[in-house]
N, C-alpha and C positions, 0 to 999 in steps of 0.2 A: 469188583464187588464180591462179599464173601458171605455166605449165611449160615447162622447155627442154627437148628432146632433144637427146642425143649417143650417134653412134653407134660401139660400140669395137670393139675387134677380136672373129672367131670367134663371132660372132650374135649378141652381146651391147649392150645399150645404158644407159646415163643416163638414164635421170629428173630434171631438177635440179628441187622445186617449192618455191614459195615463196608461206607464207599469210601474211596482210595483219598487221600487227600488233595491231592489234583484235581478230581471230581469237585468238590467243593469247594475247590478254589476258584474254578470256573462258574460254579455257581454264583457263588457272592459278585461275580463279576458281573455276569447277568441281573442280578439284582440290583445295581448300582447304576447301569444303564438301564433300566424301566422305570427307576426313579429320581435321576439326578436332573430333570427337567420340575419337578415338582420341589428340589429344596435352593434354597435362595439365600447366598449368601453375598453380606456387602463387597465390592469390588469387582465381583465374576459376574457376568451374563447367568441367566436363566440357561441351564443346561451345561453350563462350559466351568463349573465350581469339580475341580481334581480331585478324584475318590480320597486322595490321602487327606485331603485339607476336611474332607467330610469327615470321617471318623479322628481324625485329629479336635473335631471340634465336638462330634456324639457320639464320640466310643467303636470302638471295634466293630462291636456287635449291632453294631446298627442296621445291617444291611444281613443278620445272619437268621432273621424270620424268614425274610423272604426268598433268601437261600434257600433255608430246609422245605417252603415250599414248592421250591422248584425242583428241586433232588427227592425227595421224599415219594412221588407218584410212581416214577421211571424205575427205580429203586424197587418199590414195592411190588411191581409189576414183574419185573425180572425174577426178586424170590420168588412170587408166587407160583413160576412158570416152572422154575428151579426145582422148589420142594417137592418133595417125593410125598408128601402128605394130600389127602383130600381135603384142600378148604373150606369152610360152608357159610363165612360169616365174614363181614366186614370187621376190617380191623381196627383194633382200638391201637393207636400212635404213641410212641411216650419217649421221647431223646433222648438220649443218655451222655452222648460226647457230640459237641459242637463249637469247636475250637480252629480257626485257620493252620494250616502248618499241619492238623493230626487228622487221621481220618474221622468221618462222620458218621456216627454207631447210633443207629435207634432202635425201636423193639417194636414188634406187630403182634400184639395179641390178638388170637383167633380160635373158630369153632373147627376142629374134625369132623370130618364124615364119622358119626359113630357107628358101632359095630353091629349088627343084628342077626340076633339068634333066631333061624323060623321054627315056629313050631308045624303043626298040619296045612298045610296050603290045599294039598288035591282032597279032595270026596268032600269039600265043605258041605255041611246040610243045611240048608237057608227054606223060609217062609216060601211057599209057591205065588208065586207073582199074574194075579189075576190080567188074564188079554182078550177077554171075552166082551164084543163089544154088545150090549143093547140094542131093543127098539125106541129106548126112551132116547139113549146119548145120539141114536141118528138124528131124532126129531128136533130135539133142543140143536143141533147143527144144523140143523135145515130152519131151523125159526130165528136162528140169529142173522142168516143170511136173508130171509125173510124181511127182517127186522131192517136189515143195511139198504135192501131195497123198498122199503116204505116211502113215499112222497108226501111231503108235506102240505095239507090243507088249513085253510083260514077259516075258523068258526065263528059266525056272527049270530045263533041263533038258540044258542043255549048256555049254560053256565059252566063254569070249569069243573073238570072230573080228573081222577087218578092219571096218570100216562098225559095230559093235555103238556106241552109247551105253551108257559105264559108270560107273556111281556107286563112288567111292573116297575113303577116308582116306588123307592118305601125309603124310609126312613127311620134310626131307632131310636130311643131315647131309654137312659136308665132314670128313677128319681125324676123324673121329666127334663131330664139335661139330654140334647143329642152329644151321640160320643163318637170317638173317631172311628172313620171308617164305616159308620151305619146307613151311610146314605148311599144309595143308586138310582138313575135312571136309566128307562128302556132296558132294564134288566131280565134276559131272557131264562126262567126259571121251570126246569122237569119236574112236574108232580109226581113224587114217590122218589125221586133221585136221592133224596135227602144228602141237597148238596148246601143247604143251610142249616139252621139251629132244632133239633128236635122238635116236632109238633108245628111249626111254622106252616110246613107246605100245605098240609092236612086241614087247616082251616082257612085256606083260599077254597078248598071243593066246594059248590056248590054256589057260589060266587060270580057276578057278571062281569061284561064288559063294562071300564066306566065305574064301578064299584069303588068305593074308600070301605076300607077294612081294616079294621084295627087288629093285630095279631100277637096276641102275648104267650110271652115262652122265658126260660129261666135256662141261663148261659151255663153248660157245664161245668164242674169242678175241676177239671181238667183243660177248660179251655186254656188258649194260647196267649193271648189278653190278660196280663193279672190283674189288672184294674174292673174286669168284665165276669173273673171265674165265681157263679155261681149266683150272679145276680140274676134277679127278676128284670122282663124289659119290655117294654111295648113296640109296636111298627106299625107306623100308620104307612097303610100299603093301599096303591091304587092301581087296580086291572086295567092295562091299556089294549089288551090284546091275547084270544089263543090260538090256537094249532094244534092239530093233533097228526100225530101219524097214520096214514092209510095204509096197511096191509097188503100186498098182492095175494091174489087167491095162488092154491099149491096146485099148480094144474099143469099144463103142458108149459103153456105160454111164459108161467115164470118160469123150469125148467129151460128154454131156451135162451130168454135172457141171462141167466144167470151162471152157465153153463156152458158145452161143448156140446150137450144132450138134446134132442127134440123132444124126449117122454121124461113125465115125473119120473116114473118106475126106473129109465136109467138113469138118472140125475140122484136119484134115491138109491140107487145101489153102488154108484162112485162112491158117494160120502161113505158109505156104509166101509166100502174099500179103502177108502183114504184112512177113517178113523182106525182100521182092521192095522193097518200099515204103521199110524203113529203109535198104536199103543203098542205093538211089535220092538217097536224103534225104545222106545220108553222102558219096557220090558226087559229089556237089552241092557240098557242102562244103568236101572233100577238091580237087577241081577248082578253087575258087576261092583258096581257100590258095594253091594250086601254082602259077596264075595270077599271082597277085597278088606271090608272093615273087619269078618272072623279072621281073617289071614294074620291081620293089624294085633286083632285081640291074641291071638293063638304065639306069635311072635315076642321079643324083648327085646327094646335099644333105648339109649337113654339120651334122649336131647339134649343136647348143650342150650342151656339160655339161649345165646349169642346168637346162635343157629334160629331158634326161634325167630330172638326178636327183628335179626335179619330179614324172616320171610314175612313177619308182620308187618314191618317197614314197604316190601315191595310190594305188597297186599293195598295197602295203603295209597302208595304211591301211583298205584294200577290207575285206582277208585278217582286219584284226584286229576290224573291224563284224561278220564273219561268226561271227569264233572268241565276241563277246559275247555273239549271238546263240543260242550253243552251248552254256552256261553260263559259258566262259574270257575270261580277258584276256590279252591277247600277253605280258603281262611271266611268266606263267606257262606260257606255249606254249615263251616261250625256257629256262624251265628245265628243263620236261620233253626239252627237243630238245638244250639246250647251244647252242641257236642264242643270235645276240646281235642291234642294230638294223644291226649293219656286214655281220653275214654277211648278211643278210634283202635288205638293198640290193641285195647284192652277188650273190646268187640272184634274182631277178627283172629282174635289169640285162638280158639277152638278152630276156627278154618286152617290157619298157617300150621298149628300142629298136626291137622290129619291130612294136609298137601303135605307134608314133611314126610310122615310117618307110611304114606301111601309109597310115596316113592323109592321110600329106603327097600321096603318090602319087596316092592316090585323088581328092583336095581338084586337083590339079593338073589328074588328067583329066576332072574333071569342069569346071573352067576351058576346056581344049583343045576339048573336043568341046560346049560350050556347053549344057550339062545342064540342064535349068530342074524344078524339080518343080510340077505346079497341083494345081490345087484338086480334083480327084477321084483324083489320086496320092493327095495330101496325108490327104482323104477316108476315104480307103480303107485307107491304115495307121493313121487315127484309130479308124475302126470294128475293127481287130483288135484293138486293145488295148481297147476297150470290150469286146469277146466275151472276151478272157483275163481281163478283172477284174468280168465281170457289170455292166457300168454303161452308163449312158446316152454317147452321143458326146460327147454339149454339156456334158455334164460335165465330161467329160476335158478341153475346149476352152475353156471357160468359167472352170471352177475348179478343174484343176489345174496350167493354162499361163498363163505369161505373154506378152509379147512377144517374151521373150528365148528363151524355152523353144521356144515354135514356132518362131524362126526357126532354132533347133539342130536341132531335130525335122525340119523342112524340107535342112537342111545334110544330117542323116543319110540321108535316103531318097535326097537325089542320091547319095550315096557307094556307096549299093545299088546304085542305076543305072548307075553307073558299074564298081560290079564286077561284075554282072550283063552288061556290055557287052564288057567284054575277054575275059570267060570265054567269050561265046557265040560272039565272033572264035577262041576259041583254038584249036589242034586236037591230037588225039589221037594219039601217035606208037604 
């Protein structure tokens, strides 16, 4: 195999390769054996019709698709490994010579690593990142656990109020037609949740057990229903039942359940510590974001398309492993949303450009300031991911990296270092 490069405009370059004609002789052969059970000609058995008698009867080329797709991956692979260039993008494929007897010449258009100029990285001045935790954020963290520990009780002896869990039949009718979807039973509904139509919950308050209520409301402009957006509608609703949540008082005894602590006062001063700790962590975060985006701004390099729409593709791709995982597949994500694959693009395009644009930056300063990761770096981000996944190190080292893997794994820890280094230069205005 032999490869040229050429390199064209706006980050872009050629691939021209060319496999030997032997190579593609062997291909077509293989392609003729994966499918000479599938053509059927009179006199020969299924599977037993002579390659010559095939293309003797549909041409040469009839077996030379599925050649070039057998040759084309192997091929691609090897240039890619070959080129002295930084790849960034998946290639766009286009034949040029596909002939038995002559070699097989196709072309790979692709994205370069582009170039980047930094501007100021150290003494960034960024917004001071408040980590001052309250006595209010304690409390509201102490009243949501409160809240987790509430029991539920059955009300029989008064009428429903704000906060009540209520058990209902309703039914809705627009113009007095019921319409799809309007009806429930044994419908367990939170007052104030407003997990139905505006003004709906609000006039169950004050309502018994056993009650028919009639509840009128008028369906947003934006509902999801276009046959529904914006009409007036009635529900004839019947209370079959409330609940409310019981509170535990804030005293020792919840303290102990809820906790490692036997007193409020230390159960009250964990949270206080735990919040002290996340917003620290957050801080952190938050700090190197903000870092990193003047670095971004302060810098020039110029995306290639290709390179883009590459990372918006994996971006994409990411989202729809997740959604399978979920029980869904994106072709079904987009119909519940109305989304399509152009909008999906075209929503992640600001993400994929500044995952791009972070790492060029980063990759750069880590060049500038001569970053090197060793062996007890390296070490020692092995050993954390053995404590997240309970395994041995040399496992992870052994058998579930390669050469390639570590040396990306090694890439990634300088990028830390590297952002770890501009954030610690930056300062706090």
């Amino acid at each position: 195999m032999s490869l040229k490069v050429e390199k064209l405009e706006k980050g872009m370059a050629k691939l021209t390769i060319e496999v030997p004609a032997e190579d593609f002789a062997k291909a077509i052969e293989v392609a003729y054996n994966k499918n000479k059970k599938k053509i059927s000609i009179p006199g020969f058995r299924a599977g037993k019709v002579p390659r010559a008698m095939i293309e003797k009867m549909y041409g040469k080329q009839v077996f030379y698709e599925d050649a070039a797709n057998e040759i084309i991956p192997d091929a691609y692979e090897k240039a890619y490994n070959e080129c002295e260039e930084e790849i960034t993008s998946m290639p766009k494929i286009d034949v040029v010579q596909m002939e038995e007897g002559k070699p097989f010449i196709f072309t790979a258009e692709v994205a370069l690593k582009p170039e980047v100029t930094l501007g100021e990285y150290k003494g960034i001045t960024i917004d001071k990142i408040e980590t001052t935790v309250t006595e209010e954020e304690v409390n509201e963290e102490i009243e949501k656990e409160r809240k987790n520990s509430a029991r539920t009780i059955t009300i029989e002896d008064r009428p429903v109020k704000d906060g009540d869990i209520v058990t209902i039949d309703f039914e809705g009718f627009v113009d007095d037609v019921a319409f799809e979807g309007g009806k429930g039973t044994d419908y367990p509904l939170t007052i104030g949740s407003h997990s139905f139509i505006e003004g709906f919950e609000e006039q169950l308050i004050g309502k018994s057990i056993g009650e028919d209520v009639v509840v009128d409301v008028t369906f947003p402009e934006e509902y999801h229903a276009e046959e529904l957006k914006g009409k007036p509608a009635k529900f004839n609703v019947t209370i079959k039942g409330i609940k409310e949540n019981e509170l535990p008082e804030l005293d020792d005894e919840f303290a102990s359940e809820v906790s490692e602590y036997e007193t409020f006062a230390e159960y009250k001063k964990s949270v206080e510590d735990h919040l002290k700790e996340s917003k620290a962590a957050e801080a952190t975060t938050k700090k190197e974001d903000a870092v990193i985006a003047k670095v971004i701004e302060n810098a020039t390099m110029d995306i290639p398309e290709a390179m883009l729409q590459t990372e918006q593709r994996g971006i994409v791709n990411d989202f729809s492993q997740r959604l399978t995982m979920q029980g869904m597949n994106i072709e079904q994500y987009y119909t519940y949303t109305g989304m399509n694959e152009e909008k999906m693009m075209g929503q992640v395009k600001e993400q994929a450009e500044r995952r791009i644009k972070t790492r060029l930056v980063c990759e750069a300063i880590v060049k500038a300031e001569n970053i090197e990761v060793s062996e007890e770096e390296f070490d020692a981000e092995i050993k954390k991911l053995a404590d997240q996944y309970k395994v041995e190190p040399e496992k992870i080292k052994n058998e579930w990296m390669d050469e390639e893997r570590i040396k990306e794994f090694k890439k990634d820890i300088a990028i830390q270092k590297a952002i770890t280094l501009v954030t610690e230069n930056a300062k706090e205005a």
